[in-house]
SEGUSE-50082 format. One record per residue: y, x, z of N, C-alpha, C in turn. Coordinates in steps of 0.1 Angstrom, whole numbers, plus 5000, padded with zeros to 4 digits. Atoms other than C-alpha are relative to their C-alpha. Last residue first. Example, Ala and Ser with C-alpha at 12.3 -4.5 7.8 and 13.67 -1.06 7.14 Angstrom:
2
498949915000498951375071501149925008/498850095000495551235078501250095000/
***
This chain:
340
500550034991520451375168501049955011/500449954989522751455143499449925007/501249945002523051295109499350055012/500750085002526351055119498650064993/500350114989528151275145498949864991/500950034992527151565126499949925006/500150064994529751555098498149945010/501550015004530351865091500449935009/501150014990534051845083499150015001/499050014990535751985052499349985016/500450054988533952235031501349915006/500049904985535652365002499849895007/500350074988535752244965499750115008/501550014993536952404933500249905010/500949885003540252564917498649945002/500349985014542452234915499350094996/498749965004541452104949500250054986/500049915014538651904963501550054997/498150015005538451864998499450094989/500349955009534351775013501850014993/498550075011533951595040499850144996/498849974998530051655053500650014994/498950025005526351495060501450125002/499149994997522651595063501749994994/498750035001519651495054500850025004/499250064995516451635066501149964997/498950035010513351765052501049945007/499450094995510351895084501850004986/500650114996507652025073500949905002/500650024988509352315055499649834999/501549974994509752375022499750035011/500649985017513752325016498650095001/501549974994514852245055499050014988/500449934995517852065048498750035005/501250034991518851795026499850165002/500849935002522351705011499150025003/501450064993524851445013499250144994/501349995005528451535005499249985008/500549954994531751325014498650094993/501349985011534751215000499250075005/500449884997536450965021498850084994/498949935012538150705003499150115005/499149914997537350455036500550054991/499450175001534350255020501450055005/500250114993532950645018500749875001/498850074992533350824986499749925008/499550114999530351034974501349975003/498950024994529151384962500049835006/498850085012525851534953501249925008/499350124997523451784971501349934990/500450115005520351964963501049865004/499450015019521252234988499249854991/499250144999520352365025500550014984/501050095002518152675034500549844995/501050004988520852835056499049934992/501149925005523452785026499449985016/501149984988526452575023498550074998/498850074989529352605001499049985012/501350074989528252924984500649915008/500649924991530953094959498949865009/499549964986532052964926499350055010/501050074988531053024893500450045010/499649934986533452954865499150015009/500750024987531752774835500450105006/500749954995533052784797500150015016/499549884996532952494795500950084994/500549895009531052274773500350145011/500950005000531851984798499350135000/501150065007535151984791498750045008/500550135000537852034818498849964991/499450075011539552334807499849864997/498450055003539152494839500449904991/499650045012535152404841501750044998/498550065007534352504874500150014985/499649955011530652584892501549904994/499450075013529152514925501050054988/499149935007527152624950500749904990/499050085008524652454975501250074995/498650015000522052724989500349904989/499450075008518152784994501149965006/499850175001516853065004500749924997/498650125003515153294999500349945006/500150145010512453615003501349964998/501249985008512053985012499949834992/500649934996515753975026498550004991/499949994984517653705021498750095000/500649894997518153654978500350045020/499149874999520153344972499150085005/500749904987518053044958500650114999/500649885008519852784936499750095014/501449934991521452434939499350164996/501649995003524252274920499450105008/500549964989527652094922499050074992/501550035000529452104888499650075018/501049934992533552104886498549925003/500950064994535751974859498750115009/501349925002539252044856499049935005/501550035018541451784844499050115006/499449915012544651874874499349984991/498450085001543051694905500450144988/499349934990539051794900501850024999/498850035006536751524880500550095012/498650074998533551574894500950074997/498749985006529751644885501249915004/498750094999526751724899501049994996/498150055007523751894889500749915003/499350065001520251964908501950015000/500650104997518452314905501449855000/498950115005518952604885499349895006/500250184996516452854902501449974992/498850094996516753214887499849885002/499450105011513053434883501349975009/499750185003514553664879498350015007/501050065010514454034888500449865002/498950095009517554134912499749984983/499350114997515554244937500949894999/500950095004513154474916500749895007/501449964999516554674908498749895005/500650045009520354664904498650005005/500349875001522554624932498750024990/501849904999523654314932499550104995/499949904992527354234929498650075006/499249955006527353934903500150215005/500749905001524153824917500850084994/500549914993526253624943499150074998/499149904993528353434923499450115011/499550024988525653274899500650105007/498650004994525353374867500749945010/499449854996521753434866501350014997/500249984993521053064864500650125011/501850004993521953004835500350045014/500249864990525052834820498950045003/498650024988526252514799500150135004/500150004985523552454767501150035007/498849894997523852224749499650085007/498649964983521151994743500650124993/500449884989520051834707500550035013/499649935004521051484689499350115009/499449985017520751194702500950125005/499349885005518651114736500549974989/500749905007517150774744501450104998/501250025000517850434765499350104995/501449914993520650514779498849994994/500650114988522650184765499150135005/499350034991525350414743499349875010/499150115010522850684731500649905010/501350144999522550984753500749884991/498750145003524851304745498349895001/500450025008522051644760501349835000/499450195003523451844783499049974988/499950045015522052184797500449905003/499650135000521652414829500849944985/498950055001519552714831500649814999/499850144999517052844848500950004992/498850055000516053254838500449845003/499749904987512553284847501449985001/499249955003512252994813500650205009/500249965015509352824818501050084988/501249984999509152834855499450054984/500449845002512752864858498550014998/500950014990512952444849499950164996/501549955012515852354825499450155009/500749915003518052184845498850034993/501049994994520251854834499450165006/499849905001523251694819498449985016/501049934983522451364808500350125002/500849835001525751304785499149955014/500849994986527450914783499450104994/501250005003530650874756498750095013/501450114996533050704769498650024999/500350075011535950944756498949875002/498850095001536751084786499949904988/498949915000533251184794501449914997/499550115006530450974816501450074991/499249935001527751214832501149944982/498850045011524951094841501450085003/498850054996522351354862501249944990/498950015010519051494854501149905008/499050014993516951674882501949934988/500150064986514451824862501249975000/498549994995513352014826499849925012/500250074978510452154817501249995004/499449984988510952104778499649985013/500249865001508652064751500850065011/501250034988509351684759499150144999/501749965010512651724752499049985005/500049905002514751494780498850074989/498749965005514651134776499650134999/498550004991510851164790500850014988/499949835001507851064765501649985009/500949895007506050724758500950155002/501050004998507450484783499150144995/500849975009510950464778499050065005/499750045008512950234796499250044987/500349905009511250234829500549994984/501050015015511849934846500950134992/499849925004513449924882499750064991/500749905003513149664911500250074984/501049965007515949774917499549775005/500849984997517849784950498750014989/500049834994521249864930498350045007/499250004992520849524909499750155007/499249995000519849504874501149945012/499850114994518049724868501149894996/498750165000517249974845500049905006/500750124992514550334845501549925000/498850114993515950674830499049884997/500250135009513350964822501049945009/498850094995513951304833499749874996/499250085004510951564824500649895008/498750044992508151744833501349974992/498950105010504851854811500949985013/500250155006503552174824500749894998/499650085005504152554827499649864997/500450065016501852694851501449894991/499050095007503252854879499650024989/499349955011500253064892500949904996/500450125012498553054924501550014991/500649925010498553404946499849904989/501150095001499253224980498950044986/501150044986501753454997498949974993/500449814991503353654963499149955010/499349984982503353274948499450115006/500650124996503153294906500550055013/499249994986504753404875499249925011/500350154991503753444841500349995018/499349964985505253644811499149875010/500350164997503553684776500050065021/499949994987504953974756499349895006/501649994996503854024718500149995018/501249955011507453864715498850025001/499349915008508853704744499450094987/500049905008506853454759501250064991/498449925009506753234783499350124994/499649884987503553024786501150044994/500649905003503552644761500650115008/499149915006503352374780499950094994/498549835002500852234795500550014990/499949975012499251854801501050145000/500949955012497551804828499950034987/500749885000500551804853498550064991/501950035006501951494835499650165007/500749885006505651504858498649924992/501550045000508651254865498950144992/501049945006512051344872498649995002/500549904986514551064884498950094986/500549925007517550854867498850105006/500549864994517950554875499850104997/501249995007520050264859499850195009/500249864990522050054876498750074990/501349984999523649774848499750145014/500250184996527349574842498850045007/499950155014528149874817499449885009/499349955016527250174841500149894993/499550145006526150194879500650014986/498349975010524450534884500649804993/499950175002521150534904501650064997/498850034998519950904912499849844993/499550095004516351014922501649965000/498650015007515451344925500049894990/498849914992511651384922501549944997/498850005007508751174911500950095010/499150034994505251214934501450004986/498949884996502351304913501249915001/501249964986499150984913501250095004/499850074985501450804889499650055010/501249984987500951104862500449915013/499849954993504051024835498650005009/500949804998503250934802500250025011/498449935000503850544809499050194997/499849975015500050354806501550054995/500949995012500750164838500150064990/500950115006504250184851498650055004/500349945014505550484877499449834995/501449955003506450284905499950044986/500949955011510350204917498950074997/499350055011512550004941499550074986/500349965014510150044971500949944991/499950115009512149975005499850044985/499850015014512350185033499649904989/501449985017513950035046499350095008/500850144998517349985079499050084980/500350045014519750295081498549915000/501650114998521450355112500149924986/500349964988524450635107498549905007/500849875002525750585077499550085009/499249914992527950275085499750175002/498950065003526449975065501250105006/499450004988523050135060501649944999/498350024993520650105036500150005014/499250064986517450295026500749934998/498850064992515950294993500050005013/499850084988512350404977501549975002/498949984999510950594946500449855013/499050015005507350654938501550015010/498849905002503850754951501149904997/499549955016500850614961501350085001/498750055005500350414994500250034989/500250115010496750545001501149944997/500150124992497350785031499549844992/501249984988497251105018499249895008/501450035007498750964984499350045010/501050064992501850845002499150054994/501249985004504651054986498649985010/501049964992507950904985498750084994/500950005006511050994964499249975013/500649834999514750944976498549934995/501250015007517450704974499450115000/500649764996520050675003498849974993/501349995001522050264994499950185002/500849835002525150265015498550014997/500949954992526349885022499950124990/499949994985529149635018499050095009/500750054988527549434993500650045009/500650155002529849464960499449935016/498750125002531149764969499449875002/500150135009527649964969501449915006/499350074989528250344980500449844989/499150045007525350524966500649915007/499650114993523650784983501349984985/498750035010521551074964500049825005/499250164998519251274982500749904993/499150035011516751544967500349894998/500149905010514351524996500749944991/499250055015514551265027500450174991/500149915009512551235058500649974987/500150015014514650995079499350134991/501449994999514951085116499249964987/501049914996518151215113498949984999/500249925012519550915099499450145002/498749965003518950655127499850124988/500249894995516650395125501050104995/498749885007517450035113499450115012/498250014990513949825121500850144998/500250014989510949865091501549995004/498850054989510649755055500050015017/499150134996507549855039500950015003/499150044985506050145026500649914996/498849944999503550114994500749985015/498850085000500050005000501250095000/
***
């Protein structure tokens, strides 16, 4: 069985991976969407809901999406990074769905052929199928139909993840997305122009930036510690006072024999999309990242994020956030409504 509906609990105690809160007008409440993964237990897998009316006691969870029947995606493998984007009257989701039986082709460079796997555990990152598909409602809780069945929006030669709309001045709607280090060592981040109901790609991606220009490999001292691979992980995007446009996004900073994971972000001066791409400095790190922006019912702009990136324990966490015309900077951490 899928999870049910239980009594409002507070946000701390919420497990929640690659968050993404939306502030619903209309009702008067804060949906927090995230992925489940019941298959130890028999529940299955898919995509869920909180609300809260004050961000601080949050009432669900509450299924709002299951892989179909007969969809390419593997229902049995959990989805990732879910967003919900209101657009033309409609909510439509965007999350990454995998087929792990089906691979990819390995990297290669000429007669080279590259593969990568976990120094602790010794298992091999296999390229396989992954991809972004968009799903349509037509209220914020779903429930949540798949638009296209037979193959993600994104290439489907692509390991891509973590796609995110992205609305330009003109009207016209871009997924902007990562393209997965596994099949690349380098990550990068790309667009692709969607047609004007989401339902499919047109035309090729862009690409934006990789990985390896983030602001803190700029000064690395050369050698095996400043081998790829580069994480590119979830993209965000806002409008910054003056036209520029600034991109959140996620990536692992070198800490001693291993990582970890940090929230960074990138500037557009010129405002387009295309760039070219400024990269700023770390806005939170300790293991923390995969976060996206909001406005609370107030104006107040805040990020949501999740802590604790492969441990047992995933967490959410809130704080204000001041944008200015170079970038964003921290404003409060707001612990009074994540904290214990």
């Amino acid at each position: 069985m899928p999870p049910t509906g239980r009594p409002t609990a507070p946000l701390h105690s919420i497990p929640v991976h690659d968050p993404f809160l939306l502030t619903d007008r209309a009702s008067g409440r804060y949906l927090l969407y995230t992925a489940y993964d019941g298959r130890a237990d028999g529940r299955g897998t898919g995509i869920v809901a909180y609300t809260s009316q004050n961000l601080r006691d949050w009432a669900g969870p509450e299924v709002v999406f299951r892989v179909p029947d007969g969809a390419w995606p593997d229902p049995g493998t959990a989805p990732w990074a879910p967003e919900v984007h209101a657009y033309r009257g409609q909510y439509f989701l965007f999350l990454t769905m995998h087929d792990p039986h089906t691979a990819l082709s390995p990297v290669r460079r000429g007669e080279n052929e590259f593969a990568v796997s976990n120094a602790r555990t010794g298992a091999r990152y296999e390229p396989t199928m992954r991809g972004v598909g968009i799903a349509v409602a037509d209220r914020p809780e779903g429930p949540f139909r798949l638009i296209r069945t037979d193959r993600p929006t994104t290439p489907p030669d692509f390991m891509a993840l973590d796609g995110t709309l992205f609305v330009g001045d003109d009207g016209t709607p871009w997924m902007v997305y990562a393209h997965e280090w596994v099949q690349l060592l380098d990550g990068t981040m790309e667009a692709v122009r969607l047609s004007d109901d989401l339902g499919s790609a047109v035309g090729d991606p862009v690409h934006l930036f990789r990985g390896s220009e983030a602001s803190w490999l700029r000064t690395r001292t050369p050698g095996t510690a400043a081998l790829p691979p580069y994480v590119t992980d979830g993209p965000q995007l806002r409008r910054l006072p003056g036209g520029a446009l600034a991109m959140l996004w996620a990536s692992y900073r070198a800490d001693g024999a291993a990582g970890e994971y940090v929230e960074t972000y990138a500037v557009s001066p010129s405002g387009s999309l295309f760039g070219p791409w400024i990269q700023g400095d770390v806005l939170v790190d300790g293991n923390a990242g995969h976060g996206m922006l909001f406005e609370t019912f107030d104006g107040t702009l805040m990020l949501v994020l999740h802590r604790g990136m492969n441990t047992p324990t995933v967490r959410p966490e809130l704080h204000e956030v001041v944008v200015h015309a170079g970038g964003l900077r921290l404003g409060a951490d707001r612990r009074d409504l994540y904290g214990p």
